[in-house]
N, C-alpha and C positions, 0 to 999 in steps of 0.2 A: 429634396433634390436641388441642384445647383440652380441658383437665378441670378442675375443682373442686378447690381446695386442691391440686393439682398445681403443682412448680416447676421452670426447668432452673437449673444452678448451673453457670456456664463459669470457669475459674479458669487462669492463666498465670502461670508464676514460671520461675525457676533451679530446676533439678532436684536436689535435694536427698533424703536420707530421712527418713519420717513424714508426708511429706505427704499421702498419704493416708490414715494413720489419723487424722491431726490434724483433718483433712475430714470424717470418717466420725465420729469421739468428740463433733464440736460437733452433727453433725446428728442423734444419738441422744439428745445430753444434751438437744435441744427435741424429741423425740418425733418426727422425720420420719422417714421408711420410704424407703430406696434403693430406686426400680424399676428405672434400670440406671446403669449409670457405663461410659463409655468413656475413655480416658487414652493417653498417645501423647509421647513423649520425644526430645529430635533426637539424644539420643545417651548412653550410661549413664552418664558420667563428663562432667560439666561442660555439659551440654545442658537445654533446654531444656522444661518441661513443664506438658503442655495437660491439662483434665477436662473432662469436661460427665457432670453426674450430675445425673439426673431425681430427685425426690422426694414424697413425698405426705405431706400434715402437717394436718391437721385443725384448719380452725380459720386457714388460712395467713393472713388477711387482718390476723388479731389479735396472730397471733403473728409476722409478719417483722418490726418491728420488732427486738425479743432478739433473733431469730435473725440479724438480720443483724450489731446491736452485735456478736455475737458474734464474727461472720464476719471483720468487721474487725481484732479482734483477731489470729486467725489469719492473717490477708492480711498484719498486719504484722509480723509473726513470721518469715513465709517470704518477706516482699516480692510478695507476690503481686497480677495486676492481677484483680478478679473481680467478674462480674455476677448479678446472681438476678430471672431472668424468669419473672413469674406466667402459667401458658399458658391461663389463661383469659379474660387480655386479649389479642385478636389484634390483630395488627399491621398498621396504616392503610397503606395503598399506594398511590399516585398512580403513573400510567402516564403517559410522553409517546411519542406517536407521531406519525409524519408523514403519507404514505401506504401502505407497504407493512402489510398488516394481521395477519399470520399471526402472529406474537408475541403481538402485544395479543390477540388470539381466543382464542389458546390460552389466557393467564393468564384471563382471563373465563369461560370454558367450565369449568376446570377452579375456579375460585373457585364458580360457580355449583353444578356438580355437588358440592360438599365434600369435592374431592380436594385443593385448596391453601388450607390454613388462615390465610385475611389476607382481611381487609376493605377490597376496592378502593373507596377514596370517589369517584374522581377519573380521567377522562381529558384530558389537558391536547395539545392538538396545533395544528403551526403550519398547518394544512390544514382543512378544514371537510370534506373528503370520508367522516371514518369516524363524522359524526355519528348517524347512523339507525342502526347497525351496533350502536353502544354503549350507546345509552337502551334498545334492546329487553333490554340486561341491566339494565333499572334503577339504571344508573353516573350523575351528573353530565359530561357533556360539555362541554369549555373550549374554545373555537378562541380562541387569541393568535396573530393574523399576526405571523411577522418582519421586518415593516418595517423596523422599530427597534429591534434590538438590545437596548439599554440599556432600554429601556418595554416588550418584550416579556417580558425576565428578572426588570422590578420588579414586574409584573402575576404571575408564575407564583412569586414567593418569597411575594408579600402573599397565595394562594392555600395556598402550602403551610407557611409557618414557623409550628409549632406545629400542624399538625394532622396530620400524615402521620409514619409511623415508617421508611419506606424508598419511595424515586424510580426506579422501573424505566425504563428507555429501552427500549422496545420497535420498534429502528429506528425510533429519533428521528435524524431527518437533520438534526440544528443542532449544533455543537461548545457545549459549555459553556465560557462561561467561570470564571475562577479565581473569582473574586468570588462567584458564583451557587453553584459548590459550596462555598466557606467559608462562606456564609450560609445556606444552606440548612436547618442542622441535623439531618439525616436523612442514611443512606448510602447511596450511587445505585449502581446495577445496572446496567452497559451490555452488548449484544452484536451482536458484528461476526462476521460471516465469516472466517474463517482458511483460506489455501490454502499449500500447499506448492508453489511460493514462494506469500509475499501477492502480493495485488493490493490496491492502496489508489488507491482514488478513484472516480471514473465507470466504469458498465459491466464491475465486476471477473467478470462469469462470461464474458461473450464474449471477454476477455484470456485466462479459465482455456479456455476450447474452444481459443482460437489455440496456446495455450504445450502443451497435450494432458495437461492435470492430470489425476492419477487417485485424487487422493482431495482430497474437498471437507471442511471442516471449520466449528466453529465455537467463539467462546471466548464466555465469560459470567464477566466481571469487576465490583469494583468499580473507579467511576471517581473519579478522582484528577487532579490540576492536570496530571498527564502524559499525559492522552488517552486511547491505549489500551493503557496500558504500568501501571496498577494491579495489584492482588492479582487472580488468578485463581481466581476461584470451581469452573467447571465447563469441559468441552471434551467432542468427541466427533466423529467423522470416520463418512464416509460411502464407497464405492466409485465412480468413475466410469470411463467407458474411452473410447475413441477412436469408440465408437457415438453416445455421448451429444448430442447436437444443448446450444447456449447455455441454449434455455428448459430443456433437461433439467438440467442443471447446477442452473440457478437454483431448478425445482420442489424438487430434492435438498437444496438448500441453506438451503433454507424451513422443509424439516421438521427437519432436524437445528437452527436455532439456535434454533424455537419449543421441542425437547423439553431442549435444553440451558440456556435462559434458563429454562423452566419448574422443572429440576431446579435451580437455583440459587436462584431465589425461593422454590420449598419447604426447602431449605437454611436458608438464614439467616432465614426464617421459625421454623423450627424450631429456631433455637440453634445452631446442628450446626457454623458457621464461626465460625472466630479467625482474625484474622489476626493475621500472624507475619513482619514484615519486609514483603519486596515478594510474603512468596508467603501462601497459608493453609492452617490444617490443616482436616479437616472432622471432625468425630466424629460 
C-alpha cells in the first residue's frame, strides 16, 4: 500500500557479483532504510538477474533526484535496466469492458474497499449496458460504439494518452489493434479463459461441456501486437466434472478469471512484475 517517503526500486542486468552490495552501498550512502528486497537469478553462472527492494528515505521527494544520479551510475557499471517508483503516487487505471461484468466488479469493489491500491479514473466500453453499475462507484463512464473502428480507437487514445498508468481489459470483446497499443503509452492487462484444450471463439464453455473438460482455467497477460500470446502475468485453474451443466462451467469460470485478473492488477500495481523476454518474473 501507498506510504510516505516510501519507494520500490526494480532493477534487471546480467548476473554478475556485487550487485547487490553495489545497490545496497548507494542506498545507505543517501540515508534510505531496506524494508525488504526480493532478488531472483535464471541461473548462477551466466544468468539473469531481477531486484525489487522497497525503501524508506525521508524527505524522498527532495532527495530522488541524487539518489537517482546516483543510481545511474551504478546501472551503468552493471548495465543495468532499472526503475524507482514513488508508492505514494498510485497508479491511474482505465478499464474497458464490453458486457460481461464480473472482472470489472471485482477491480472496483476491491479499488473501493482499499484492498487494490490504483486509482481507477475511467470505464471505457463499446456497450452502454454497465453504465448505472459503474457511477454508483463514483468511476467516469465512456460508452464508444464500435461502429468505427478507426474513430472508436481515436476517441479512447485522445481519452487515455497521458492520463492513465496502466489499460485493464476486463473482458473487453474488441481485438486491439497494433496502432492503439503502440500509441497508447501505458501497459494493458488482458484476460481470457484457458481450457485444456483452448476453446477460442464463440460459446467456449458449451464446447468445454461437449469435449467433458475437467479443469477450467484462466491467464491474465500483458497484451502485445500478438493477441493473447504476451508475458503472462497470473493463472489459476478450477475443478469440473461430467456433473457440471455449460452455465456451471461458465459461473466457475467467472470467478477464477475476476480473482486471477484481480491478482495481476495488484501485481504490477505493486511493482512486483518485470518482464523478461516472452515470460515475467514476479517478486
Amino acid at each position: 500500500m501507498s506510504q510516505i517517503d516510501t519507494a520500490r526500486l526494480l532493477i534487471a542486468c546480467d548476473d554478475q557479483p556485487g550487485i547487490v552490495a553495489a545497490v545496497a552501498n548507494v542506498l545507505a550512502q543517501h540515508g534510505a532504510n531496506i524494508i525488504s528486497l526480493d532478488q531472483y537469478s535464471t541461473d548462477a553462472a551466466g544468468g539473469r538477474f531481477f531486484q525489487r527492494t522497497v525503501i524508506h528515505l525521508p524527505g524522498l521527494a527532495a532527495a530522488r533526484p541524487e539518489l537517482e544520479a546516483s543510481l545511474s551510475e551504478v546501472a551503468e557499471r552493471f548495465g543495468m535496466e532499472w526503475s524507482l517508483h514513488d508508492t505514494a503516487r498510485r497508479k491511474r487505471v482505465a478499464i474497458f469492458v464490453s458486457k460481461y461484468d464480473h472482472c470489472m466488479m471485482e477491480l472496483l469493489w476491491r479499488q473501493q474497499r482499499g484492498q487494490l491500491d490504483v486509482d481507477i479514473t475511467m470505464v471505457i466500453s463499446n456497450h452502454p449496458d454497465l453504465a448505472e453499475a459503474v457511477r454508483t462507484f463514483g468511476v467516469p463512464f465512456m460508452h464508444i460504439p464500435a461502429t468505427d473502428k478507426a474513430a472508436m480507437e481515436a476517441r479512447q487514445l485522445a481519452l487515455l494518452q497521458g492520463n492513465v498508468d496502466l489499460v485493464v481489459l476486463a473482458r473487453y470483446m474488441q481485438i486491439l489493434t497494433d496502432d492503439f497499443i503502440e500509441q497508447v503509452g501505458a501497459p494493458i492487462i488482458n484476460i481470457h479463459h484457458s481450457f485444456l484444450p483452448a476453446f477460442i471463439g464463440a460459446n467456449p464453455y458449451a464446447r468445454a461441456k461437449e469435449r467433458g473438460v475437467k479443469l477450467i482455467g484462466a491467464t491474465a497477460h500483458y497484451a502485445t501486437a500478438d493477441l493473447d500470446e504476451g508475458p503472462i502475468i497470473e493463472q489459476d485453474v478450477t475443478r469440473a466434472s461430467h456433473a457440471d451443466s455449460a452455465a456451471d462451467l461458465q459461473s466457475r469460470g467467472a470467478d477464477v478469471e475476476r480473482q486471477v485478473l484481480a491478482r495481476a492488477v495488484q501485481w504490477h500495481a505493486e511493482d512486483r512484475v518485470i518482464v523478461h523476454g516472452h515470460s515475467t518474473v514476479i517478486l
